[in-house]
N, C-alpha and C positions, 0 to 999 in steps of 0.2 A: 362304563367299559366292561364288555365279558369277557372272559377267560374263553381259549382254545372253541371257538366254535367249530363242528363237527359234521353236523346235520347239514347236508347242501346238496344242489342238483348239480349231475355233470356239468363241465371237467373239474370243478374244486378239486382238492382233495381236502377230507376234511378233518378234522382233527381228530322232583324230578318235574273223598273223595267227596247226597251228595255233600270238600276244604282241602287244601294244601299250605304245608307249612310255605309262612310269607317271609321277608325280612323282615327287620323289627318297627320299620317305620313305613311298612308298604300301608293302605287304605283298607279294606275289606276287600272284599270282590264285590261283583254285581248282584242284585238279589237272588235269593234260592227261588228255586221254581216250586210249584205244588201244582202242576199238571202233570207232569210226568213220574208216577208213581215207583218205578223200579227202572234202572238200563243196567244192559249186559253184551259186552264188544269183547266178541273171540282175543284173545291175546295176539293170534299168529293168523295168518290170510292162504288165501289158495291162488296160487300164480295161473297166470295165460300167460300162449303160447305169443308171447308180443314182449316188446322193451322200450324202455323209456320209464318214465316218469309224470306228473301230475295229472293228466290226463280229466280237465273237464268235459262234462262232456251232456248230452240232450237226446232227448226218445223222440225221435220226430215222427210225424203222420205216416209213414208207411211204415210202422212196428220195428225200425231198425235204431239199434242203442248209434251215436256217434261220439267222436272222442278224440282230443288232441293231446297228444305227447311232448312234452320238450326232452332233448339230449336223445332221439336213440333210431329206432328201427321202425317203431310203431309195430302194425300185426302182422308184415312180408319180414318177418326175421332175416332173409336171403334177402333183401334191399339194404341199400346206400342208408350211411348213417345220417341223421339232420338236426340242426337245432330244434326243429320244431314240422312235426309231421299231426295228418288226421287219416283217422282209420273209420272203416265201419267193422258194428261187432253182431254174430250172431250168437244166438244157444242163450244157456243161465250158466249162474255162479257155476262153476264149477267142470261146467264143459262147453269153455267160449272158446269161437274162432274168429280170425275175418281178417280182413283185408288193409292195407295202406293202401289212398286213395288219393292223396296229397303232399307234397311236403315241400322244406326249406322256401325258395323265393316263391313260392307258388303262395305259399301260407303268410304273406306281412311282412312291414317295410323293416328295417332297421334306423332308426332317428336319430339315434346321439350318438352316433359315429362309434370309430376303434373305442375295444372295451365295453361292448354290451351286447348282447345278443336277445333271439326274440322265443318269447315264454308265453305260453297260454295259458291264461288263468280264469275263463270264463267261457261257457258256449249255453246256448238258446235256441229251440225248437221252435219257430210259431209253423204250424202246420206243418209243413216241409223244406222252409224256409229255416234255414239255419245261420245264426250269428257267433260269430268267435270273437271274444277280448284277448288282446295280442299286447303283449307290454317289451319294452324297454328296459333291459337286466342285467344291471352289470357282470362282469365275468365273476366278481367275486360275492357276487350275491346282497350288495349291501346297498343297492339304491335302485330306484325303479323312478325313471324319470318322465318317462312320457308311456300312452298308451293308443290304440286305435280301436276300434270294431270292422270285421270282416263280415261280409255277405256270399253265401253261397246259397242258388236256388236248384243247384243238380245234385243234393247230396254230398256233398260237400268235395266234387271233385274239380271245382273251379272256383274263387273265390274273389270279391273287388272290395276296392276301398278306395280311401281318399292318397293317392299316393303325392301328394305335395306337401301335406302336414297333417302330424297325430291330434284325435280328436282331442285327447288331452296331454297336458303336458306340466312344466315346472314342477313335478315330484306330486300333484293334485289331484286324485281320484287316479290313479294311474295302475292300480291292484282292482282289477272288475271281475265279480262273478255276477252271475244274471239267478233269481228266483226260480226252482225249477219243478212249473205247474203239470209235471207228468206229460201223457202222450200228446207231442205238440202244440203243447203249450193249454191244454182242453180244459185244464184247474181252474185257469187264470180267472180272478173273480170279475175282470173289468178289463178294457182293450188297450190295456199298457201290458209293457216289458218292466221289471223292475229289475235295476243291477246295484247292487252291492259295492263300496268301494274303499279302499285303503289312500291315504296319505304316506309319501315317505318312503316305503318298502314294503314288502310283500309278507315279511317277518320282521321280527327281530333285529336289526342292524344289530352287528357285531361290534362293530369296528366305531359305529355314532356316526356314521357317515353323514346320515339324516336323523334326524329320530324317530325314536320307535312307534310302531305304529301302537294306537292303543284304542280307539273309537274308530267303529264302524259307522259307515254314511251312505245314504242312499239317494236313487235318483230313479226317474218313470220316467218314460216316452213313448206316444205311441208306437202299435205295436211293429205301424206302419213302415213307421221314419226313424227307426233305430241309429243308421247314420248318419242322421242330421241331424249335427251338436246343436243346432239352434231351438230340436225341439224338447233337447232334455231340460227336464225340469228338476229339483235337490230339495231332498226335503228338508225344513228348517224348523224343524217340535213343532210347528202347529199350522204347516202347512207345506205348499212348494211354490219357490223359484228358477226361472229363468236364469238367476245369477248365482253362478257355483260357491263367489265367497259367501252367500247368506247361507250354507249348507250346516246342519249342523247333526251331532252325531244319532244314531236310533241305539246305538250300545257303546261305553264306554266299561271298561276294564281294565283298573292301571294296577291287579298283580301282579306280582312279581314272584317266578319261582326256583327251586334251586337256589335261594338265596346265595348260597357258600356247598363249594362239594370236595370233597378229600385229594380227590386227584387233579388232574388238568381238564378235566371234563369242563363243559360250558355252565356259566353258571347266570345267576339274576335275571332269566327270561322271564319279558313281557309274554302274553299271552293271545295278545290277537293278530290273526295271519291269515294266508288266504286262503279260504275253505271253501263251503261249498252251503248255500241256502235251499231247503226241499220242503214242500209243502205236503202234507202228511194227514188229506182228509177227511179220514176216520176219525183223525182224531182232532181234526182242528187246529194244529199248530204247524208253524213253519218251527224246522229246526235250524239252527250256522253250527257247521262243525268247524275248529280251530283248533288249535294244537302249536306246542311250545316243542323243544329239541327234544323233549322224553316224555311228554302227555299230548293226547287228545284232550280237548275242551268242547263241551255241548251246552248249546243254548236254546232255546223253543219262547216262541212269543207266538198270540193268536193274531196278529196281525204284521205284515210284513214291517213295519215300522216302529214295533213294540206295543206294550214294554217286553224287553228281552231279558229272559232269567236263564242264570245259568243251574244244568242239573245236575253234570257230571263231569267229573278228572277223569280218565281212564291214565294213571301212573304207571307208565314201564321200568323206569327204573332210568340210572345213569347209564353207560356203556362202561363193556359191551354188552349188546347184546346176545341173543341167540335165536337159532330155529325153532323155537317154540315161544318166545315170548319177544316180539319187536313191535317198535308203534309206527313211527312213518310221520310227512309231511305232506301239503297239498291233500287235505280230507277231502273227501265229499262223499255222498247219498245219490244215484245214481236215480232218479224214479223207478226207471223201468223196471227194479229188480223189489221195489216194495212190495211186499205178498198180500191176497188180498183179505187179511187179518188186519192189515193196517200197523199192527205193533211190528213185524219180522222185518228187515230191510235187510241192506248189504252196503257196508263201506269200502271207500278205496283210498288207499293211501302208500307208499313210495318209502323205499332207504335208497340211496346213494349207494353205489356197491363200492366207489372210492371212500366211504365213510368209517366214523368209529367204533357202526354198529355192533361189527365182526360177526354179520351175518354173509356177507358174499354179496352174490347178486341174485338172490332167490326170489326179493323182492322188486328188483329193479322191473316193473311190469304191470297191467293190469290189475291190480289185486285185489281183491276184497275179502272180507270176514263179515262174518252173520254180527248183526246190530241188533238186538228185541227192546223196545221202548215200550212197558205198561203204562196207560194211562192209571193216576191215581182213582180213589175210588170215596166218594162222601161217607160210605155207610161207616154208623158205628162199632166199636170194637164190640164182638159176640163169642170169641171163643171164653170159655169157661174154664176154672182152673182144674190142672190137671199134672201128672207127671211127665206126659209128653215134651219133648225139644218142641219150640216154634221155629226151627231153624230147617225143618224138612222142607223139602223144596214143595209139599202139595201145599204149605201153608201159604205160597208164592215165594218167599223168603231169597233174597239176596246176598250173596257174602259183599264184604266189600271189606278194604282195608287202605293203608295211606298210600302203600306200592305193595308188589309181593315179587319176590326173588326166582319164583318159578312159573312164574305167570297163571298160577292155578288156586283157586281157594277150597277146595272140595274137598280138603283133609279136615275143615273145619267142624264137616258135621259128617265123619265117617262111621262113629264111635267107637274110634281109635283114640287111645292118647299117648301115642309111641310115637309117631314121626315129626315132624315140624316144617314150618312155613317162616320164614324171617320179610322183612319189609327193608333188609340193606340194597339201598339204592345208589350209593354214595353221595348223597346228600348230608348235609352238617344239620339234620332236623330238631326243630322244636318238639314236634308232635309225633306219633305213631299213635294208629290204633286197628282193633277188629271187631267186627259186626255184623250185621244185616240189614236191610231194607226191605218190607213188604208196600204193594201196592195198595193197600186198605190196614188200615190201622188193626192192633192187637192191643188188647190188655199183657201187658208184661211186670215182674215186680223180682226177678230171679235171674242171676247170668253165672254160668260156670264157664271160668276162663283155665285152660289147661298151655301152660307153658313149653315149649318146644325147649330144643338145646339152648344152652349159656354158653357162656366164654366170655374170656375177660374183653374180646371187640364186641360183644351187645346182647340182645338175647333177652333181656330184663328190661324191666321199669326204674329210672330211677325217680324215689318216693312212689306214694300212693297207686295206682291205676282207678280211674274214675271211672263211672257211667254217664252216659250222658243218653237222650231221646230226641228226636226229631220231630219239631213241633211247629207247624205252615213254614215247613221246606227247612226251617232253622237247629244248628243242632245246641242244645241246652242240658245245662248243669240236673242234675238228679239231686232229689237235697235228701240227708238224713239217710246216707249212706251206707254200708257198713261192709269188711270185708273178714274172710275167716277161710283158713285162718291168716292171724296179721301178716299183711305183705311186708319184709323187708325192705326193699325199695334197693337192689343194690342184686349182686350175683348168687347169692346165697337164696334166692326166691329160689334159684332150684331150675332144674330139668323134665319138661313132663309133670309139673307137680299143680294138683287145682285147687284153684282158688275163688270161693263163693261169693258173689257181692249181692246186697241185697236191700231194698227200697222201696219207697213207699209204691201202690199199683201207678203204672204207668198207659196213657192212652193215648199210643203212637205207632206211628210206621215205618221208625227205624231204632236199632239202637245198637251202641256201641261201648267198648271198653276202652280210653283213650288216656296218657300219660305222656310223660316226659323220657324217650327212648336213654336206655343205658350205654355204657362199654367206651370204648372209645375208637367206634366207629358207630354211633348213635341210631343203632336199631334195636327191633322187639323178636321174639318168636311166638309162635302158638301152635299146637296139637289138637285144639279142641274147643267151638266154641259154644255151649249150649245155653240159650234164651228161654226162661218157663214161667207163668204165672200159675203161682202155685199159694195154696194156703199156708197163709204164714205174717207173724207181725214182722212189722219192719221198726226199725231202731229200736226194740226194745228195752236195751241196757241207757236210750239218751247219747250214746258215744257217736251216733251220724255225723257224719261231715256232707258238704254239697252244699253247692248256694241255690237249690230250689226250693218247694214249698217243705216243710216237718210233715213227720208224718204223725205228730200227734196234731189233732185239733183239741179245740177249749170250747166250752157254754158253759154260759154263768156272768155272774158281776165280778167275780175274785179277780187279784191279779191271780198271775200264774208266770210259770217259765221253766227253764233250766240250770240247777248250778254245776259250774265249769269245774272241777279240780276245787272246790272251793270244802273236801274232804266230807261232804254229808253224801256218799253214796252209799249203796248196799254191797256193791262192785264198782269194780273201775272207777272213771277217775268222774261220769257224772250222773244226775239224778234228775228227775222231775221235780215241779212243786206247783203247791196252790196256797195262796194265803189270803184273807180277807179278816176284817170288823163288818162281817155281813150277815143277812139273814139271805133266806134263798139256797138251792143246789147247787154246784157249779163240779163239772169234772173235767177230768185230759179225756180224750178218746179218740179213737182209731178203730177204721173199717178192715174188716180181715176176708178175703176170699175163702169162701169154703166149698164145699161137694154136698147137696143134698143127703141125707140117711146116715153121715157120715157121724163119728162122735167125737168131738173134741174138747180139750180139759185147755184151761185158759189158767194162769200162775199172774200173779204181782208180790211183789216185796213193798208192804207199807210202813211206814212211821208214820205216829200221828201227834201234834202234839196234847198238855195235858187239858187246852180247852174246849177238848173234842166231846162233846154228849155222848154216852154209850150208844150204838146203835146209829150213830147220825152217820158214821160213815160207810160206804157200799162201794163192794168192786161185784161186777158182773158183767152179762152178755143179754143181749137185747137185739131182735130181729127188727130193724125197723123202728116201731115205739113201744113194740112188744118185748117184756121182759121175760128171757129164758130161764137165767139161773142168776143169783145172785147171792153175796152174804157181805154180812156187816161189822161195822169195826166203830170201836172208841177210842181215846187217851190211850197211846204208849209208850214205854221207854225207851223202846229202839224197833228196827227194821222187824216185820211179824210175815209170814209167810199165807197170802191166803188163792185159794184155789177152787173152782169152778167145773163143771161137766155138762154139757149138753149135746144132745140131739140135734143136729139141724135139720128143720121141717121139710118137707118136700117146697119142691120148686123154689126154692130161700140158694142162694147164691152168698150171699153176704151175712155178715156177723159184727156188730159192734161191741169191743170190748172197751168198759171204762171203769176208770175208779173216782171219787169224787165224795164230798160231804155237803150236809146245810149246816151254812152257818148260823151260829146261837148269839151271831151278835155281841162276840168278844172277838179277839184277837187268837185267829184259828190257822192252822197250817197242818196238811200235812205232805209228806215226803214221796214217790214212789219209784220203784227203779225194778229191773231184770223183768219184766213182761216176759211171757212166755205163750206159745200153744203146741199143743203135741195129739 
């Protein structure tokens, strides 16, 4: 059962990245994508001069966009209101006109009597030939029982069907959007229609009327006989039938989001609803766009039937909202408006003006906002270390975060660190975090997090802030951590105040700073987020936290490891070690990024103990299998301070510093801790 659902089409009235916090027992989501290397979806949209809502719609053979409305006016603003109207639309984003051309009984039956009215949720271009899916929708939005398909061969100004009974029915495929192969269908790879279909409802049931929908299912027919139910066929994983119960899903997604939210806002939404499939062949994938009462949801598969991974949350936040930052329902991809880049598109998507947006009816209409989808990119990581941000937008670099309060991230990488951005959504979150995404991988090993304002409702981490990196599409733990200075975990982390975290190199194409939000209203702030691969050891002191790889490596036969608190450090509370009854070298060591010409002095803190040979043990720096600079140690009392200087050669990128001894064949250890390079 949800709480106060909000989000709905006229007349209701109604009453939150690539991860979003689940509840505690939801599944995962569906898998991460790794084709789609970066997305970026305007916050706010640009209205036409039209009203209504959902509006799917198809580019047919003669260059004209078409498009059905439920609840409004369609493009004749000065026309009669209808449940369900179709326009034609001229011009681009931004300065569209056109016409109403259709509507109410002209447009599809109504089937399941008082208490439902009729909704478009699907339309199809083959040449000039246009099909519309027409559903059965109750008043209060919570059950969708039967559906039809409509044919219009004039443009959509007259249109036929089966008027004795809906092609489907019992609450079974009764949510239909059709795949949309651009002008007139000219994509299509083969002489089928593919439509898309929901069980149940079109969203979310509120109320459980039915249940939620949560897998999507598909079906083909020729392109010919679209409304002849006998010739659809349903795909079943590893083929198609004529019998809709063999149908089985192409995506399944049982998150769950908004688990729990502060106010009466809606909460525990599923996530799949009815959107819009566009085929996108530059790049090769079809995308479904889907969307919960306060996220868009994106998925892309290279073949209409999967596998489907999802790539992006776009999080608005709870209500209200506002004019600059809203999301909407009934998504879709429009073809006609894909640029011929192939990444730039335009989506459309709807508020309720009777909704909890508290937006108005700004968006009651036409609307779209600028979409950019980079494909990902194989090559490997090449930039070189340096002082520069990787978070400048020429590196491609994406902000991203779990929601954001002003719908803007761009103070991230101002080089400011006076203002703030918070991610209070009114959601009861587990997670918050901030980052970036690029579309080809970076070496990274450096993150300066700068905190925005506190207060006792959120603003801070509580405990640590971690890093984490994005690795084939997944996001993963950073091991060997370290932060400076120490983060409190609590309100006293402060205002505007930065905080260094630092880890072994990293070779990815996202990364982020991600924790357990503070206050009691469970969110974060941030002023500043700057990403650098820079020379520099990482866990030096042994005190890393993260469940990835150390960033010390070992050669040798020795044992080796770390002690915990267990009082043999030089500092803090842990240290290195190596011990063996061996003969043989064996050391820790660790690769450091450096700058060619450049001159760097390399420090360790050794004990050794007293069955050390003079001279048997060496810390140094080594290019390769080339040794730069080195010096050596025997038997001693306690902790000895020793230090190094070198040159690095032209064209040398890299630098291994270790320490390490041969063993003499007794019972040999020594200690190391506080690593250093300057």
């Amino acid at each position: 059962m949800k709480r106060g659902a909000l989000l709905a089409v006229l007349p209701l009235v109604l009453g939150s990245a690539t991860l979003l916090t689940q509840s505690q027992n939801s599944p995962p989501p569906t898998a991460a994508s790794t084709a789609i290397g970066t997305a970026q979806v305007e916050s706010k949209g640009t209205p036409s001069p039209s009203d209504g809502d959902l509006w799917p719609s198809c580019w047919a053979g003669n260059d004209k966009l078409y498009a059905a409305n439920g609840d409004g006016k369609g493009f004749s603003t000065g026309g009669d209101f209808a449940d369900i109207a179709v326009s034609e639309i001229n011009g681009t984003p931004g300065y569209l006109s056109g016409a109403t051309i259709s509507k109410g009984d002209q447009v599809g039956s109504i089937w399941s009597g008082p208490g439902y009215n009729r909704k478009p949720t699907g339309m199809v271009c083959v040449g000039d030939t246009m099909y519309l899916a027409v559903q059965d929708l109750a008043l209060d939005f919570n059950d969708v029982p039967a559906a039809s398909i409509l044919k219009s061969t004039d443009h959509g100004k007259t249109w036929t069907w089966d008027k004795k009974k809906p092609m489907f029915a019992d609450h079974v495929f009764t949510t239909i959007w059709f795949a949309d192969f651009g002008k007139g269908g000219a994509l299509a790879p083969d002489g089928y229609v593919y439509a898309y279909g929901l069980d149940g409802n079109w969203r979310d049931s509120f109320d459980d009327t039915v249940p939620d929908p949560q897998s999507v299912f598909l079906a083909r027919v020729p392109k010919n006989k679209v409304q002849d139910r006998g010739a659809w066929k349903f795909y079943t994983g590893s083929g198609w039938s004529a019998k809709i119960a063999d149908k089985k899903p192409v995506l399944t997604d049982t998150r769950r989001l908004y688990a729990q939210t502060y106010g009466t806002n809606a909460s525990n939404l599923s996530v799949i609803s009815q959107g819009g499939v566009t085929y996108l062949a530059k790049q090769k994938r079809y995308v479904y766009t889907s969307w919960t009462e306060y996220t868009f949801e994106f998925y892309e598969s290279p073949t209409p039937w999967g596998p489907w991974k999802h790539f992006m949350s776009k999080d608005f936040g709870g209500y209200p909202w506002s004019t600059s930052k809203y999301g909407g329902y009934g998504v879709t991809i429009p073809s006609k408006f894909v640029q011929p880049d192939g990444k730039t598109m335009y989506l459309q998507a709807n508020v309720c003006p009777c909704g909890g947006g508290g937006i108005g009816t700004s968006v009651y209409n036409f609307n779209l906002r600028k979409l950019v989808l980079t494909p990902s990119s194989d090559a490997p990581a090449a930039n070189l270390p340096g002082p520069d941000t990787l978070a400048a937008p020429a590196s491609g670099a994406v902000a991203i975060s779990k929601s954001t309060n002003s719908g803007s991230l761009a103070l991230m990488n101002d080089g400011a660190r006076t203002g703030s951005e918070s991610d209070f959504d009114d959601e009861v979150k587990g997670a918050s975090w901030w980052g970036y995404e690029w579309p080809a991988r970076h070496k990274v090993n450096n993150v300066e997090f700068t905190s925005g304002t506190v207060s006792a409702q959120g603003g801070y981490f509580t405990g640590r802030p971690r890093v984490q990196v994005k690795q084939n599409g997944e996001w993963v733990e950073v091991g060997s951590q370290t932060v400076s200075p120490a983060y409190p975990g609590d309100a006293t982390a402060g205002a505007n105040t930065t905080y260094t975290l630092t880890f072994p190199t990293q070779e990815t194409d996202g990364v982020r700073v991600i924790g357990l939000p503070g206050g009691t209203r469970s969110y974060t702030t941030v002023s500043e987020l700057a990403v650098r691969y820079v020379a520099q050891l990482a866990d030096g002191g042994f005190e890393g936290t993260g469940g990835g790889k150390p960033a010390w490596q070992f050669e040798g036969a020795a044992a080796n490891g770390v002690d915990r608190g267990l009082g043999f450090a030089h500092s803090g509370a842990n240290n290195g070690w190596i011990r063996c009854t061996c003969t043989g070298f064996s050391d820790l060591y660790q690769t450091v990024p450096v700058t060619p010409g450049a001159t760097y002095t390399f420090g360790s803190w050794i004990n050794a103990s007293a069955n050390l040979p003079a001279d048997q043990g060496r810390f140094g720096v080594r290019a390769g299998g080339q040794d730069l600079a080195g010096t050596t140690f025997g038997a001693g009392t306690g902790y000895v301070h020793h230090e190094v200087t070198v040159k690095v050669p032209a064209n040398t990128h890299e630098l291994t510093v270790h320490a390490g001894f041969t063993g003499p064949n007794k019972d040999t250890w020594i200690q190391v801790d506080d690593f250093t390079v300057s």
